[in-house]
N, C-alpha and C positions, 0 to 999 in steps of 0.2 A: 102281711107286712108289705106296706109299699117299697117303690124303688128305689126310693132316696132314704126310707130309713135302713133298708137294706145295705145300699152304700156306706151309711154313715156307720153300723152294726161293724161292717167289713176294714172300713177305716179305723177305728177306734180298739178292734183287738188288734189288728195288723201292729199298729204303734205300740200298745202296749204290751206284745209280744216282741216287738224289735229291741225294746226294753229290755227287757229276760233275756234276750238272745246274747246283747250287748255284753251281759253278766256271764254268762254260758261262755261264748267263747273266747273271754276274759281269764274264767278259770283252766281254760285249755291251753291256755298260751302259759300260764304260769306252771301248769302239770309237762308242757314242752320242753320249757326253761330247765323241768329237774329232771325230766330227761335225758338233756344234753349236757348237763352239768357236770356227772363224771367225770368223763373227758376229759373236758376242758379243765377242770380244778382239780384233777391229779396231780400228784407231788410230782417235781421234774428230778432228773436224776444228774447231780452233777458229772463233768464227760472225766474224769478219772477216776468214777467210784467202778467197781469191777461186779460188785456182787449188791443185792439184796439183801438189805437188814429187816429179818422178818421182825426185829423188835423193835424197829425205829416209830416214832411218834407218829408219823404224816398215817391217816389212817385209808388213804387209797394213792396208791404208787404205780404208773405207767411204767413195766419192764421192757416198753420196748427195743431201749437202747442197750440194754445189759441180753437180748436174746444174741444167741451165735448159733449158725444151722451147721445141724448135727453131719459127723464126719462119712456118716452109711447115704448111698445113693439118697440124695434127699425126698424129692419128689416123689408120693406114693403111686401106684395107680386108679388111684382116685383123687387123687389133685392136692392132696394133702400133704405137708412138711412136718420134719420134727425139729428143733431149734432147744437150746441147751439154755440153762437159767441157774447161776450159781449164786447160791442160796444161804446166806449164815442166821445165826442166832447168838448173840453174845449175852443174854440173860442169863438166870439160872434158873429159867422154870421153863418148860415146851412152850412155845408160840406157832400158832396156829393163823395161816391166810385162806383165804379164798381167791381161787384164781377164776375169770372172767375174761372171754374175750369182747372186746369192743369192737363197734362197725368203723370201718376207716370213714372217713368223713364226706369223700366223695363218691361211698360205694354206691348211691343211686343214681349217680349221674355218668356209668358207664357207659361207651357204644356199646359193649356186649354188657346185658345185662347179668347181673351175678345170680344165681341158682339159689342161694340159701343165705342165710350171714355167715360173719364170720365165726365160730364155733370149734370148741377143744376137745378133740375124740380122745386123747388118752393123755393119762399120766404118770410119769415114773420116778422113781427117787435111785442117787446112786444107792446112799448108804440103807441098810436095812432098818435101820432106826426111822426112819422118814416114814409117816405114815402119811397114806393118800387115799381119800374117798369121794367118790361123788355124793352131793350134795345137791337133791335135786328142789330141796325145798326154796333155796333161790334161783334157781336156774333148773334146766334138763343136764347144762354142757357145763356147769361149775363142780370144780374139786376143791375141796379142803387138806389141805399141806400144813402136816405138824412138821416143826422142824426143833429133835433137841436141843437141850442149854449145854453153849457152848458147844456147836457144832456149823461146821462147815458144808455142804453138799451140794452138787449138779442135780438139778431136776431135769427131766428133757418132758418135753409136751411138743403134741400133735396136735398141730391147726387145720383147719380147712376155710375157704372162703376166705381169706386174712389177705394181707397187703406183703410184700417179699421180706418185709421186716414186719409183722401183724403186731397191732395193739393188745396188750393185753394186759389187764387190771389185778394187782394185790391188794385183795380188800381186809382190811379190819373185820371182823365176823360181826360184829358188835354194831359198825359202821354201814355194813354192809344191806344187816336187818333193818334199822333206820331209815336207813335210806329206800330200800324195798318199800318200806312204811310210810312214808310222807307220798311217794308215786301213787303207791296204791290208792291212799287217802285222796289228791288231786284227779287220779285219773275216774274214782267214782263217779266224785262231785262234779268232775267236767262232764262227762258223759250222762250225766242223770239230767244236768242242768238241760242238754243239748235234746237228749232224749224228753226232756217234758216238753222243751218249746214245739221238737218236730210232733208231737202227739196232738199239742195243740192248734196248732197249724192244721193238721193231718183232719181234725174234728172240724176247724173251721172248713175247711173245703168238700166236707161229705154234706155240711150241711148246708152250707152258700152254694155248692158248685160254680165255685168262683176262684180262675185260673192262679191269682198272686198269690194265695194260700197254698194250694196247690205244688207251686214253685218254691216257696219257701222251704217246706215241709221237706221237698227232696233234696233243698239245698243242704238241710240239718242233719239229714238222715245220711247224704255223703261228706260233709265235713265228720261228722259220726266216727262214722267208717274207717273213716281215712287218719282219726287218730287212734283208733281202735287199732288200724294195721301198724301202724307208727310204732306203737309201743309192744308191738310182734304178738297181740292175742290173736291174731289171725291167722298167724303161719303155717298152723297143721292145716293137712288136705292136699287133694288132688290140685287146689287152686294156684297155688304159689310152684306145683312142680313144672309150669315153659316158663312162666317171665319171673319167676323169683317173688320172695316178698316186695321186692321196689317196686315190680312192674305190679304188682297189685293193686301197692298203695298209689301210684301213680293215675292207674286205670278211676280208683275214687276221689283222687284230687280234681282229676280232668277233666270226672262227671260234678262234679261238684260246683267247676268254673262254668260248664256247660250250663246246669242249672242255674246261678247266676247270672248268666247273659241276659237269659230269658226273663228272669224276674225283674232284673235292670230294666228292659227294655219294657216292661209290663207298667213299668211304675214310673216311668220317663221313658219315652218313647224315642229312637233317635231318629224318626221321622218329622218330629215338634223342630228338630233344625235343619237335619238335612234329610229330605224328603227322599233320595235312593238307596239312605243309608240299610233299610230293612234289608233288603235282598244280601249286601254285603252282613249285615250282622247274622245271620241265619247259614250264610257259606262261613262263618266263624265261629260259629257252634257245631256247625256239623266237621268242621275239619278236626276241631278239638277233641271229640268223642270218635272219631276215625283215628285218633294218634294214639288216644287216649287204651282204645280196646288193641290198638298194638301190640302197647307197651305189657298190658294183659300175657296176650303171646309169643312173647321176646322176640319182638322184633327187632332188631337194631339199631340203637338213636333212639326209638322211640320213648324210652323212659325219659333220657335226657332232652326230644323235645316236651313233652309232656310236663316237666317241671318248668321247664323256658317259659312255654304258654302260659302255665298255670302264675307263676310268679310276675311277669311282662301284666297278663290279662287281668289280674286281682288288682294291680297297683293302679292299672287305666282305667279299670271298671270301680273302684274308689274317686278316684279323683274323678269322673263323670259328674259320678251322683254328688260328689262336694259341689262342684260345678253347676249341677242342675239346681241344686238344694240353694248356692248364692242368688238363682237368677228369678227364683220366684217358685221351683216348684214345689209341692207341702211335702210331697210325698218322701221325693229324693231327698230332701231337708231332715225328713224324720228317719231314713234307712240309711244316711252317710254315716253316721259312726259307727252301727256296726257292719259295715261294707268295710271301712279300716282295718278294723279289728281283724274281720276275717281275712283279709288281704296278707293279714301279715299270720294268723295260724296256718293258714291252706298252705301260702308259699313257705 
């Protein structure tokens, strides 16, 4: 195979892999989307309702405004709280929730990074009628709370990692599965889409031994990663016990940015404008991968610069290649949308 069909070979999966990529990390942004969505689309609690109605309609309700911390020394010694949650049922048949804690929303962007998430070690019912179980098939740290018809009761539950007033989720059982359901289903399809592009990539480069493959391939394999850690399959292991799950996920966002610098510059060079820029670009990948394995080791800040870079770097390193891709070049022209794309899954 001569040199140029070689190139051309190189060029023409490159593009038609960036294509796939485009759809790939399309579907991860939308499996993000129902990630965060609980949350956000939890039933609010109007401010004079006193108690939970475990039989009301809304089928996922934030109690965070209805918890009150429990009247015994609070703070365990292990960092953990217990906080009171009163509880009714006005049907006439048992209703049954699922309790969830949620991550506060800025838990990754601490100076002291957090150890674990937020997570419910126990749970109790005043009345004896209450019945409480763990429930691990949606969770490790979920309970399921019967509450009888026509009954009133205090629940108290133990948090740990949680905010002074911690999130936490009554879910529909029903709702719950669902929703488990639809994640599972997106987080596949994301990662499989991601995992063939990186594979393909991964094969063009054994066989080219030709560096943009190469780069891509690791780009894939750490945005991978890093929704992989996102959606907490990563969390068991010695890995996450100095910088937490964030500084994990952090540590593969910022090898992720890392690898794109590199591939940017592979495919548009920013020597083609400003001729000193290399040396500066290269002290900007190694800075980012030094912040980056920080954040790995809980150091402090480090997570939260590590999402700063990562977010700041993806939006600049998009708009490049838009930039590059307006002024004539093929290349940048063909890998700006999914440069977008990813700009906006990574940060």
């Amino acid at each position: 195979m001569t040199r140029r069909a070689l190139s051309a070979f190189i060029a023409l999966t490159v593009r038609d892999s960036l294509k796939f990529l485009a759809c790939a990390l399309f579907v991860t942004l939308l499996g993000s989307v129902l990630l965060l969505r609980p949350a956000s689309s939890a039933g609010e609690i109007p401010r004079d309702q006193l108690s939970i109605d475990f039989a009301g309609p809304v089928p996922v309700i934030d109690v965070k405004d209805l918890l009150t911390t429990y009247g015994a020394p609070n703070q365990q010694a292990d960092g953990s709280r217990w906080y009171l949650l009163a509880a009714t049922n006005g049907s006439v048949r048992p209703i049954a929730r699922v309790l969830l804690a949620s991550d506060p929303t800025d838990a990754a962007v601490h100076i002291f990074p957090r150890r674990s998430r937020a997570k419910i070690l126990q749970v109790a019912g005043s009345d004896s009628a209450v019945q409480v179980e763990q429930v691990r098939a949606v969770g490790r740290h979920s309970y399921r709370v019967t509450v009888p018809p026509a009954t009133t009761a205090s629940i108290a539950i133990r948090v740990t990692n949680g905010d002074e007033k911690p999130s936490i989720l009554a879910w529909n059982e029903a709702a719950l599965v669902a929703h488990k359901r639809q994640v599972a289903i997106f987080l596949a399809a994301g990662a499989g889409l991601i995992a063939a592009a990186a594979a393909i990539m991964a094969g063009v480069a054994l066989l080219t031994v030709h560096p943009v493959p190469a780069w891509a391939a690791l780009v894939l394999i750490f945005v991978l990663l890093s929704r992989l850690q996102g959606a907490g399959v990563l969390d068991a292991g010695w890995v996450t016990a100095v910088g937490g799950p964030y500084g994990f996920g952090a540590l593969f966002a910022g090898l992720a940015l890392a690898s794109a610098l590199e591939l940017a510059n592979l495919l548009a060079p920013l020597e083609d404008l400003w001729p000193l820029a290399r040396r500066w670009s290269q002290a900007a990948t190694y800075a980012v991968v030094a912040v980056s394995f920080g954040a790995f080791l809980g150091v402090p800040a480090a997570t939260l610069l590590t999402y700063a870079s990562v977010l700041i770097g993806t939006s600049l390193l998009a708009a490049y290649l838009v930039h590059r891709g307006l002024v004539g070049s093929r290349a940048a022209r063909a890998v700006a949308p999914s440069a977008a794309i990813f700009a906006i899954v990574v940060a």
